[in-house]
N, C-alpha and C positions, 0 to 999 in steps of 0.2 A: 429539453434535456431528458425527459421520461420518457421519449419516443427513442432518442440516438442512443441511448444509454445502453441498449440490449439490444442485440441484433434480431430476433426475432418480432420484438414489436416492431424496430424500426424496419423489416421487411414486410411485415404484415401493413403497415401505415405506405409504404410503396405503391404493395400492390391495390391497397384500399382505394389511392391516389392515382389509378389508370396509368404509373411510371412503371419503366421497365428494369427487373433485376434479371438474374440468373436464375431460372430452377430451384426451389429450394424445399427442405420440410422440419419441420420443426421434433427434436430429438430429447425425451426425457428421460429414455429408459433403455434399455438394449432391445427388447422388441423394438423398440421405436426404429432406434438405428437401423435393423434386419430391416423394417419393411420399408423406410426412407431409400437405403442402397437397392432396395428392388424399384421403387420407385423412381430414383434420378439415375441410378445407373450408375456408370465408373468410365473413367479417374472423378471424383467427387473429395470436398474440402469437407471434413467434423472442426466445424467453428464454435469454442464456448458461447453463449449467449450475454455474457459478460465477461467485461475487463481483458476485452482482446483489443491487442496495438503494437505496430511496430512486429506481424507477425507470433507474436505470441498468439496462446491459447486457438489453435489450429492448427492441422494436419490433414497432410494429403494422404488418399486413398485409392491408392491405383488397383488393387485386390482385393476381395474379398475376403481373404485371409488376414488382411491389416488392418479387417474393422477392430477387431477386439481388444487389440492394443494400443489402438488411436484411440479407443473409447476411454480405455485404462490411464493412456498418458493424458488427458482430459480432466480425470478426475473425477469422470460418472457424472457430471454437472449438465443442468440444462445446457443442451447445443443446437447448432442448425446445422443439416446438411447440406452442401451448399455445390450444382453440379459443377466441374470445374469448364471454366471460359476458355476458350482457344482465342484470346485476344491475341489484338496485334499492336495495339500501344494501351499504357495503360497513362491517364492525363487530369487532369484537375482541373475544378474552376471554382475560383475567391470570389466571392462576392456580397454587397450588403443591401442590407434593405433601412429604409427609414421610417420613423414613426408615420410618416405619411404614407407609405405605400411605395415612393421612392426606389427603383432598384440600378445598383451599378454592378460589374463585374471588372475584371481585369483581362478577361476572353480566357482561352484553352494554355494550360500550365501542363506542359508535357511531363511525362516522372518517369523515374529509373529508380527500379529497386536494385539490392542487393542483401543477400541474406533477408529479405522480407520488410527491408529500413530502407527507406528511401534515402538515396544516394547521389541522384541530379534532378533539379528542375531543371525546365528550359522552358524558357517566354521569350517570342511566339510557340507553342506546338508544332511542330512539324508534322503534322497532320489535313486530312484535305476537307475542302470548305461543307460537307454535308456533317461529319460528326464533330464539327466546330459549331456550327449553327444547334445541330441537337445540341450540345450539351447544354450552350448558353440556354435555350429555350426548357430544358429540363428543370436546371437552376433555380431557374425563375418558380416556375410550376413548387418548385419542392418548397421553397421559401414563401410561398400565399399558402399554401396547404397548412406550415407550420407554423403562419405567422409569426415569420421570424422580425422580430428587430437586432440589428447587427450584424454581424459579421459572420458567414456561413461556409463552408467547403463541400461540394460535392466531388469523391471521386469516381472515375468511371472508366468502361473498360471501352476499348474500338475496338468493334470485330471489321473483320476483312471487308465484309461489306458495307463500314462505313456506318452501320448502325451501332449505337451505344449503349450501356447498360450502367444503372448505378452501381456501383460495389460498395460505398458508404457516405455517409452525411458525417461531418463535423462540425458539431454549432460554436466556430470560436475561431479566431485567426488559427491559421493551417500550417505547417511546416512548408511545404509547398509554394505556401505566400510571403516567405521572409524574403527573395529577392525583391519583392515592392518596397522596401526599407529604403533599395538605393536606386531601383530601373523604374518606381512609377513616381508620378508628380504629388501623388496621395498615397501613404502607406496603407496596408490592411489596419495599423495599428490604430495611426490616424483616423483608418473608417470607423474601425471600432466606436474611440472616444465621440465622433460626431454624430451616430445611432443612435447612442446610448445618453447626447445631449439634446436629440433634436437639433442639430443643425443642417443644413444642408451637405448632403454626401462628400461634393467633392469631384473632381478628376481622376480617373485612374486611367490614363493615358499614358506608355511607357515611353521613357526619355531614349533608350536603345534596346535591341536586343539584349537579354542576359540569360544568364548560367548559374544558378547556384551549386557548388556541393558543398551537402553534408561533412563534419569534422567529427568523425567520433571516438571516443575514447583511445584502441588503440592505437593511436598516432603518437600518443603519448609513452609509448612503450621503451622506446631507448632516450627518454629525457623529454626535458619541454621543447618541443619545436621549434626551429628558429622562423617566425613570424616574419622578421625581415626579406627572409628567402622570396615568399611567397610574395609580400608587398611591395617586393622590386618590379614586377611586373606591371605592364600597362592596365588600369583599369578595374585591378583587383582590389575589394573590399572585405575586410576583414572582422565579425560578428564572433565574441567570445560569451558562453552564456553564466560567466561565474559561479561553476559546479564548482567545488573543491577537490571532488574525487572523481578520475578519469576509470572509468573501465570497459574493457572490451565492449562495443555494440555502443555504448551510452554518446550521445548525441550533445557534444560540448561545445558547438556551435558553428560557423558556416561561413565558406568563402562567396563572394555575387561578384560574378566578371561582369562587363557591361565593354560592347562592341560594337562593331560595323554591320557584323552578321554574326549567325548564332554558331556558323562552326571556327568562327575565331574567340566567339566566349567563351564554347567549350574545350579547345582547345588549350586558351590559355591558363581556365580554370584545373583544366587536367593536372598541366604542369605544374601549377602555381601548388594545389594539394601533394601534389609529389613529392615538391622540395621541400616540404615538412618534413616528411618523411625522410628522407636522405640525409636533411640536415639535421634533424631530430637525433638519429642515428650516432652521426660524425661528432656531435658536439659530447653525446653520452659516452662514446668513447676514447 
């Protein structure tokens, strides 16, 4: 947790680890920033060093002229500059380790941001078999370095040429990982509690293709959603996280389609979110 917890150790602990990140330098001061942007160059990310998620606490820098009030909107706080990726998907992998040594994953969990909050998984990855193999193999690597027991999240970026790079570690079940609730034979949840027992890991072999999307807050905006809409649909499963209070961006919990193939989980999960929407709407009016 003292390694993930600030982005600068936990980069510094990367590159310690012969893993590959992005470019990066570490930012305490405004000289700092000045000679970091000479250093990595532009467009470049000013990441806080702390309590960034979900997009917050970073900003992009595509000028040299927006250092000063990227620093400003920061809050002058320890940061990293971070150069930015020309990825071409960016994907995930769950996975645990046992007091034994033990390790299982779930393989490559493809992601889709929006506004900076992830907004689709998709299991399998639609991605091809060299930065499938890296990442698994990365994982592993991160998880003996950290001696993790439990449940871990690496995410990571695919450059065009199929090489990958970490963009961050999370020591805990992933957002990413809540469609294994319904598409794998072992949840992450499940892996968790068995880590954290000594018991043997488990299966995490998926039952079909799936899709998760995120539910967030505003969905809620012209009333409570009609639920029903969505779980008329084939396939769809429905995950409410018992917030009380719904607000823009806040992540109140998540549809998992499970199919034949992944463009009819996403497809249906598209719709099946929609009709929240629509019927959310109809009913507040």
């Amino acid at each position: 947790l003292h390694t993930t917890q600030n982005r600068l150790r936990e980069k510094n602990f990367l590159v310690g680890a012969g893993l590959p990140v992005a470019p990066y330098s570490p930012v305490h001061s405004w000289a700092d920033l000045e000679q970091a942007l000479l250093q990595i160059g532009l467009p470049a990310v000013l990441k806080t060093a702390a309590f960034g998620y979900d997009g917050k606490g970073q900003v992009l820098i595509e000028a040299v002229d927006q250092a000063a009030d990227a620093w400003q909107r920061l809050g002058e706080q320890p940061a990293v500059l971070e150069a930015f990726v020309p990825y071409v998907n960016e994907v995930s992998v769950v996975a645990a380790r046992g007091v034994d040594g033990a390790i299982t994953n779930f393989g490559v969990i493809e992601n889709i941001h929006h506004n900076h909050i992830l907004d689709i998984s998709i299991a399998p990855a639609r991605i091809g078999i060299k930065p499938a193999v890296l990442a698994v193999e990365l994982i592993e690597r991160v998880m003996i370095a950290l001696n993790v027991v439990g449940v871990l999240c690496v995410e990571f970026f695919v450059l065009e040429n199929g090489d990958v790079l970490i963009n961050e570690i999370a020591p805990r079940p992933h957002n990413s990982g809540h469609l294994t609730i319904d598409a794998a034979i072992t949840s992450q949840f499940e892996l968790q509690a068995r880590a954290a027992c000594g018991l043997p890991l488990g299966c995490t072999d998926f039952l079909r293709p799936a899709v998760m999307v995120n539910l967030l807050g505003d969905l809620w905006a012209g009333g409570e959603p009609d639920w029903a809409a969505a779980l008329r649909l084939p396939g769809v499963k429905l995950h409410l996280y018992g917030k009380h209070t719904a607000r823009p961006g806040r992540k109140m919990g998540h549809l998992t389609v499970l199919a034949d193939s992944i463009d009819e989980a996403l497809s249906t999960a598209m719709r099946a979110r929609d009709s929240l929407a629509q019927e959310g709407e109809t009913t507040a009016s």
